[in-house]
C-alpha atoms as a printed R data frame, in Angstrom:
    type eleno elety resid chain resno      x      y       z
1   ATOM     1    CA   UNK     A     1 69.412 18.605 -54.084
2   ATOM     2    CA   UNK     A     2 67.263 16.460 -51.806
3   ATOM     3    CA   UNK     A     3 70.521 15.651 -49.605
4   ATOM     4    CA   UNK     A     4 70.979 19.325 -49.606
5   ATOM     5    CA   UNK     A     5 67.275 19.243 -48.586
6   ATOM     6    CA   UNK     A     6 67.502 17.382 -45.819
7   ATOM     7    CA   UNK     A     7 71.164 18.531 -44.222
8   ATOM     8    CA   UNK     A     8 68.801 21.768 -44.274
9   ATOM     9    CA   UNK     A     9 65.845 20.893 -42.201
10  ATOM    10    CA   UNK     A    10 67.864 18.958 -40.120
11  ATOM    11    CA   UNK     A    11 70.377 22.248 -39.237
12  ATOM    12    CA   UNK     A    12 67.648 24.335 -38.625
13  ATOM    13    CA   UNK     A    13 65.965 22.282 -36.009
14  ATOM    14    CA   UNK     A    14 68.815 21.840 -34.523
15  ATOM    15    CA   UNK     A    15 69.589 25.081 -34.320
16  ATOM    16    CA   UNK     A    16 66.076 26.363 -33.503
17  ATOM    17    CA   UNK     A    17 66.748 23.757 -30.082
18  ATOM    18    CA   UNK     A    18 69.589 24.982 -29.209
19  ATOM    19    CA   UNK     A    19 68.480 28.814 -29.119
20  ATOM    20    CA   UNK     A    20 65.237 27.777 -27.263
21  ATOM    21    CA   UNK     A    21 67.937 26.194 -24.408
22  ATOM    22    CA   UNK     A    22 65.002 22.890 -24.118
23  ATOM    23    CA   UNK     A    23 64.509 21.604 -20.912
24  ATOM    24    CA   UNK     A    24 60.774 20.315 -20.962
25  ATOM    25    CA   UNK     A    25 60.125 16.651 -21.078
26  ATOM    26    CA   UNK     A    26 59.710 15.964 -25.415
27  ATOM    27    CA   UNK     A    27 60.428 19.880 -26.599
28  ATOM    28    CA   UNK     A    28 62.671 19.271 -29.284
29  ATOM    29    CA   UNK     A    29 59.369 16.282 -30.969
30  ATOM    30    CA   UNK     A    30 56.734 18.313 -29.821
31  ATOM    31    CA   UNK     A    31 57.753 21.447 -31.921
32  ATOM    32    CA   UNK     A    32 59.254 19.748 -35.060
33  ATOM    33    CA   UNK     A    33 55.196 17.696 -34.916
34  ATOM    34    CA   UNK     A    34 53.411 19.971 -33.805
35  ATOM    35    CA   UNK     A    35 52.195 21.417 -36.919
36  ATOM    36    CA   UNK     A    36 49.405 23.398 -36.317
37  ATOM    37    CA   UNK     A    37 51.581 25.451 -33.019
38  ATOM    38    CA   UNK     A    38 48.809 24.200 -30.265
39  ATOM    39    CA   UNK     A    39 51.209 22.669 -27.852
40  ATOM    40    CA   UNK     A    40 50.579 19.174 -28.660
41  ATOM    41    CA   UNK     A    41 50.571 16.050 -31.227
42  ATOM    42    CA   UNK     A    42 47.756 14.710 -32.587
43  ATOM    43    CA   UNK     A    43 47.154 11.096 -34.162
44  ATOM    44    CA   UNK     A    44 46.875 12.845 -37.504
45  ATOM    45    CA   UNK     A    45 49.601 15.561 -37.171
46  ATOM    46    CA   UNK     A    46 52.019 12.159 -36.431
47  ATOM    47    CA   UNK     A    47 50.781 10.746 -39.782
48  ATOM    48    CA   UNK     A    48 50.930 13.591 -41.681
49  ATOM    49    CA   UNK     A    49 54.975 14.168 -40.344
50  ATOM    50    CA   UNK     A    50 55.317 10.609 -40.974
51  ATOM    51    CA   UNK     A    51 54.442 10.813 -44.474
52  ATOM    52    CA   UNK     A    52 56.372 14.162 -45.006
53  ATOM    53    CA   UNK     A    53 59.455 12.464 -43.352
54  ATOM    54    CA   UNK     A    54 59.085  9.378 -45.893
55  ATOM    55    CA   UNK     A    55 59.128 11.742 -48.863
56  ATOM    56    CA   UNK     A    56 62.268 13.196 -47.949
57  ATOM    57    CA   UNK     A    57 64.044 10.471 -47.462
58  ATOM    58    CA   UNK     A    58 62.568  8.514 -50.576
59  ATOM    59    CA   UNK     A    59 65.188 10.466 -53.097
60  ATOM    60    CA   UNK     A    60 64.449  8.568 -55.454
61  ATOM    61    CA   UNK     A    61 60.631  8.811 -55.723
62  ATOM    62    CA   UNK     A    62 59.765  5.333 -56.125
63  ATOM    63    CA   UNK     A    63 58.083  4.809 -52.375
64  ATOM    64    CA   UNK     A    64 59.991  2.703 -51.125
65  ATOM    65    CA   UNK     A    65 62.895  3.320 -48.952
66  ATOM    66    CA   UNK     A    66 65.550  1.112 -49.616
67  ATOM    67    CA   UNK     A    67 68.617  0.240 -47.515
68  ATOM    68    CA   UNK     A    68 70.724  3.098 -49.069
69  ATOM    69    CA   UNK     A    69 67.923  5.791 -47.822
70  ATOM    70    CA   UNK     A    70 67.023  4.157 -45.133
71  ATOM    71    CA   UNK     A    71 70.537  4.103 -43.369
72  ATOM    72    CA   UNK     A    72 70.688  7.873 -44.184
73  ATOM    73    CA   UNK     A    73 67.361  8.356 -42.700
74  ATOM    74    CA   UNK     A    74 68.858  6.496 -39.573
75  ATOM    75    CA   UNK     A    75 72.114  8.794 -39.648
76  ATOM    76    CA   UNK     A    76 70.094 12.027 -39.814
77  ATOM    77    CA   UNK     A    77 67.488 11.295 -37.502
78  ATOM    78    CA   UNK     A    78 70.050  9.594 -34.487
79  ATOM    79    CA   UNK     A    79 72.101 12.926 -34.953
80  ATOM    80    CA   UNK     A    80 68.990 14.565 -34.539
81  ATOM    81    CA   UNK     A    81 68.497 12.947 -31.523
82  ATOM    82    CA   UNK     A    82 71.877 13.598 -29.878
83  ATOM    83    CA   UNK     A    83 71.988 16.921 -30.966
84  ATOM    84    CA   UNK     A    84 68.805 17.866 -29.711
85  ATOM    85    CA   UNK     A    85 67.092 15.425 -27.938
86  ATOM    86    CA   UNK     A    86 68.800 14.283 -25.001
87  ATOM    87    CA   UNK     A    87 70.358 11.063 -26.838
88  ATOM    88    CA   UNK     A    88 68.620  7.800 -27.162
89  ATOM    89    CA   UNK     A    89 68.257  6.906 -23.684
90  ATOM    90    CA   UNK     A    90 65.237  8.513 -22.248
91  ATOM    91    CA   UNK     A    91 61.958  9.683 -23.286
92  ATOM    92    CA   UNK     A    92 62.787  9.942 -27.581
93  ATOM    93    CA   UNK     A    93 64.115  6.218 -27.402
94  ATOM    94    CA   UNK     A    94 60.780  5.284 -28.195
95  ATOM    95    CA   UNK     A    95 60.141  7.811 -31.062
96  ATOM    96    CA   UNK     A    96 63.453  6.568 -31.969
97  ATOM    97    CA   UNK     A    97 62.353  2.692 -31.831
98  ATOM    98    CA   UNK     A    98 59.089  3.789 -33.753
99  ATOM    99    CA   UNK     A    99 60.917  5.385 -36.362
100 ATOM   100    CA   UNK     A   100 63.168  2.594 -36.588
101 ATOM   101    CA   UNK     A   101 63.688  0.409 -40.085
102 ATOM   102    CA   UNK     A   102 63.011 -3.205 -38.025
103 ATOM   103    CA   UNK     A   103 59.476 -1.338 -36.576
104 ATOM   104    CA   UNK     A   104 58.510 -0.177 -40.107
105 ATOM   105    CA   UNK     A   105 59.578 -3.200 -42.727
106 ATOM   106    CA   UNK     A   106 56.651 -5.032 -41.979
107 ATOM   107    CA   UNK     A   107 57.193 -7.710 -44.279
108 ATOM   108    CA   UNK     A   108 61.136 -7.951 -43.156
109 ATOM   109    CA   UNK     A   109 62.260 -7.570 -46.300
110 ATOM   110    CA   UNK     A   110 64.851 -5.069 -45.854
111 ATOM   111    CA   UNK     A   111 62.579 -1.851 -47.969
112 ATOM   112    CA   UNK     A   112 60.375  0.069 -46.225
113 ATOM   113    CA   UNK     A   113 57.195  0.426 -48.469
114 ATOM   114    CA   UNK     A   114 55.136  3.710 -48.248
115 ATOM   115    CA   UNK     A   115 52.318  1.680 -47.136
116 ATOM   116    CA   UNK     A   116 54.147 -0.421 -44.564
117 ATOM   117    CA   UNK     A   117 55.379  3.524 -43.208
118 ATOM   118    CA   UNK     A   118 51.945  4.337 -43.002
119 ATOM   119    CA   UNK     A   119 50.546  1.604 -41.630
120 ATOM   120    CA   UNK     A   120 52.525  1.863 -38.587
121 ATOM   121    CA   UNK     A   121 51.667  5.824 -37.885
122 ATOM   122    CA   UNK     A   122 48.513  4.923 -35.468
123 ATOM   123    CA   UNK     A   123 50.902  1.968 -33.647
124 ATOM   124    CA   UNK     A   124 53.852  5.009 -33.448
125 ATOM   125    CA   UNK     A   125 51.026  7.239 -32.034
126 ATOM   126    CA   UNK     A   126 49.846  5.037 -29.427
127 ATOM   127    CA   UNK     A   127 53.827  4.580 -28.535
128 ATOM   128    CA   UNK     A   128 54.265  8.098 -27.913
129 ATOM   129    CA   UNK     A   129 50.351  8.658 -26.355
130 ATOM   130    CA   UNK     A   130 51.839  7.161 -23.036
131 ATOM   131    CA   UNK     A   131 49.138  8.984 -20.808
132 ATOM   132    CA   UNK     A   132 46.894  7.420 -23.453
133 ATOM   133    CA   UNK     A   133 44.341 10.819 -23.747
134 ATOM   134    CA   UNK     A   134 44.648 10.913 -27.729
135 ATOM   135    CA   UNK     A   135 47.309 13.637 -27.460
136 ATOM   136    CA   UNK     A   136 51.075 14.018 -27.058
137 ATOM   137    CA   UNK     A   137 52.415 16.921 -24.869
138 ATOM   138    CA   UNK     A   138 55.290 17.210 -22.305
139 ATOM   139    CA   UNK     A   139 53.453 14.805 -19.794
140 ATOM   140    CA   UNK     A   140 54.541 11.796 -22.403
141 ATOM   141    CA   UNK     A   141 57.790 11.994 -22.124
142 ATOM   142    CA   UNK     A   142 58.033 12.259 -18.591
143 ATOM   143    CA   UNK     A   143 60.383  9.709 -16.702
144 ATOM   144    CA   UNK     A   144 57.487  7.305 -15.528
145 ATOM   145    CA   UNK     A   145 57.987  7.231 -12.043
């Protein structure tokens, strides 16, 4: 069911991106984060995605992800990315590094605690925050130039 779940949310962004034709700088992250429709990501709207992304991946409820859900949290989310996003070169390789199972296993031992997840959800933000004013819009994910 939770496979099902997931092969779900994962179609319908894509599709939703596709429609919409995206061509702004970080369209495809800003609207599947961007929870409360304002145009932009906060510091707690990232957590609060972050924690909603580790559910769905934890399929087994015990929060942890372990190497079998996190590889199929790495296959959804890079077809995610090439689908919708542009690839991983660009502006989402560093949501894509952030999201990553070496950035997250803080204590390298190959699981992904809830807590470790967490933990790194203000470090992800300031990642992303790359104009640094406590907000993520378009201007982030412009080619620095």
């Amino acid at each position: 069911m939770r496979s099902f779940l997931i092969s779900t949310v994962v179609l319908a962004a894509a599709t939703a991106a596709l429609a919409d034709g995206h061509k702004v700088p970080g369209a495809h992250f800003i609207e599947n984060w961007d929870l409360n429709g304002d145009g932009q990501v906060s510091a707690e709207e990232t957590a609060e995605k972050r924690a909603e992304i580790f559910t769905m991946f934890d399929q087994d409820e015990d929060g942890t992800l372990n190497q079998a859900e996190y590889d199929l949290f790495d296959e959804t989310r890079r077809a995610d990315i090439v689908a919708n996003a542009g690839g991983r070169k660009g502006p989402m390789q560093v949501v894509d590094k952030a999201m990553d199972r070496k950035f997250n296993d803080l204590d390298g031992d190959g699981a992904v605690s809830r807590a470790e997840f967490d933990e790194q959800s203000v470090k992800f933000f300031e990642m992303i925050d790359r104009t640094g004013d406590g907000m993520v819009d378009a201007a982030d994910f412009k080619p620095k130039g």
